[in-house]
C-alpha positions, 0 to 999 in steps of 0.5 A: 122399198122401191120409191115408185110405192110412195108415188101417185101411180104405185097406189091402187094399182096391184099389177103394177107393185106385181110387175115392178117389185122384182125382189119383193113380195107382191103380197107384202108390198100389197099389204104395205100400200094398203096400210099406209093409205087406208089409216082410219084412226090418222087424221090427214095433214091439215094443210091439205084440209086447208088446201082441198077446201080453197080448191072445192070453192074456187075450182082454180089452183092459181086463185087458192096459191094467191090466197094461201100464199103459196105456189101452184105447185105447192097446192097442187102437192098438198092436194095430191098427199091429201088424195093419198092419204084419204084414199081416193081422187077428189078432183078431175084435172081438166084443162082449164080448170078443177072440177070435184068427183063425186067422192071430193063432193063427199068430203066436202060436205062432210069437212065444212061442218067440221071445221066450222067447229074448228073455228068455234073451239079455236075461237072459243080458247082464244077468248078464255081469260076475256078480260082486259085491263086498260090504263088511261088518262082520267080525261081520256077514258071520260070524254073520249074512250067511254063514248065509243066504247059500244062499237067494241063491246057490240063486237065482244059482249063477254069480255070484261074491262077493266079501266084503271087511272094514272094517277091510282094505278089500281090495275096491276099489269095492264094490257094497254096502256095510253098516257098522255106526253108534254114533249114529242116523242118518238121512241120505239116503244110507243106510238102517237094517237093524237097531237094535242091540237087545242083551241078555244071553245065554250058554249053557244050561249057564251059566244053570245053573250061576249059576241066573240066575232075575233080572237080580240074578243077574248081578252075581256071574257073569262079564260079557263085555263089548267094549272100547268107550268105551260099555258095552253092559252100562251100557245094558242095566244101566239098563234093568234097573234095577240101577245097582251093579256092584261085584264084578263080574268082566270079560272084555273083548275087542276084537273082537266075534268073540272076545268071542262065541266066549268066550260061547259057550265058556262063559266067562260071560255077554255081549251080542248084539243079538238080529238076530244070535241070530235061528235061533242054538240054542247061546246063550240070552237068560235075561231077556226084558229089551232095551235099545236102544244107539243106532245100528244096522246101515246100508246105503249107498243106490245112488248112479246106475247099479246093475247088474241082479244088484246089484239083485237081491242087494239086494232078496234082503237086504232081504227077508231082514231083513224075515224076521230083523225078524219073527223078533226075539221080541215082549219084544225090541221091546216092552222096547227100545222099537224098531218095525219 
């Protein structure tokens, strides 16, 4: 078959496939032009769906390349096989710039309906399974995850979540995973959230009561402090250059949840790392000093196929540091010597 019937001017032209087929019958040549661009039952290319539709709004090939990232040319070629397959010329080319003919007017309006449902559907199956399960820090999960956890649900109302801990581990292959790291560590297969950037803090009432004015002060309150091989209190302490504690008294807990609840009881004066105070009215820092602990809050990185809904709960967290980041006072990060 001569290449001239697959071009542009070959279709919808009969004397033309008259005069060139010189060895072919015209009829059959005819007939052959006409099957191959009048296909009811065939869809057309998508691409070219995708193409025809930028171009409708835009009305410039340069601004749909860039959108698409593609050529102009390219654009160009896909609205062309789009017109050959549909039969029908859906732009007039001017100099300057695109404008639809009445039939592209047509197709258009008769598309954007359909590919709102296109959207709809694919959203619809990317969201099948919505249910993520989360592995976290009990600390994590109570006082800073929880909190925030609105700004996504808003989002995605019908997603189900499931939070496991640590230590019970109740969710069998989670999706996330943020645990908590003593050592800096910066391994390919997870990323930092935060760095532990601690200082004191406690109630206003206690602040008060033991007229905290300078880091002095603390070493006739009560410390609050977790049972842990390192002290935060021992970094902080350094920091703030006090190296004797003699007549200090302690609380100790296990568990960093209690020790916060006693905090914020009143019962003496603990550390927090400030990612965790960030919108937290009940508890004060009363000295704009920060030391940084090694370490930090961590999330495992994807490893292969990530589900679309899991992406998204990752990118909302990630954006949701970024804001905590922000918020983290200037002092914070000036004293701790931490940059983000």
């Amino acid at each position: 078959m001569p290449s001239f019937l697959w071009s542009r001017e070959g279709i919808g032209n009969r004397n033309l496939v008259n005069d060139r087929c010189e060895n072919v019958d015209a009829h059959v040549a005819w007939l052959f032009l006409i099957g191959r661009t009048a296909m009811p039952d065939r869809l057309p290319s998508f691409r070219g769906i995708e193409a025809f539709l930028a171009a409708a709004e835009a009305l410039n090939l340069r601004l749909v390349a860039t959108n698409l990232n593609i050529s102009v040319s390219a654009v160009s070629r896909r609205i062309m096989a789009l017109e050959e397959e549909v039969g029908a010329q859906l732009f007039v080319r001017g100099s300057r710039k695109l404008a639809l003919t009445p039939a592209g007017a047509r197709y258009r309006d008769h598309l954007l309906p359909s590919m709102e449902i296109v959207r709809q559907a694919t959203k619809a199956i990317a969201m099948d399974n919505d249910e993520l399960k989360i592995l976290s820090l009990p600390s994590f999960l109570a006082s800073w995850l929880s909190p925030r956890l609105a700004g996504f649900t808003s989002q995605f109302p019908d997603v189900t979540l499931e939070f496991s801990t640590l230590r019970k581990r109740r969710v069998g292959h989670p999706d996330i995973v943020i645990e908590p790291r003593f050592v800096d560590d910066d391994s390919a297969e997870i990323e930092k959230l935060f760095s532990w950037i601690s200082t004191p803090v406690c109630t206003e009432s206690v602040v008060h009561q033991l007229a905290l004015v300078a880091p002095e002060d603390l070493l006739r309150a009560r410390l609050i402090d977790l049972s842990a091989p390192i002290s935060s209190w021992d970094i902080w302490f350094a920091k703030a250059g006090l190296s004797d504690k003699t007549g200090v008294t302690w609380l100790r807990f296990d568990s960093f949840m209690l020790m916060m609840a006693a905090v914020r009881h009143g019962q003496g004066v603990g550390t927090a790392s400030l990612y965790q105070q960030v919108g937290d009215s009940d508890l004060v820092a009363p000295f704009e000093i920060a030391s940084r602990p090694p370490g930090g809050i961590y999330i495992q990185k994807p490893q292969g196929y990530e589900r679309r809904i899991v992406r998204f709960f990752r990118q909302w967290l990630m954006e949701e540091v970024a804001r905590c980041r922000l918020a983290i006072p200037a002092w914070a990060k000036t004293t701790s010597g931490v940059e983000y």
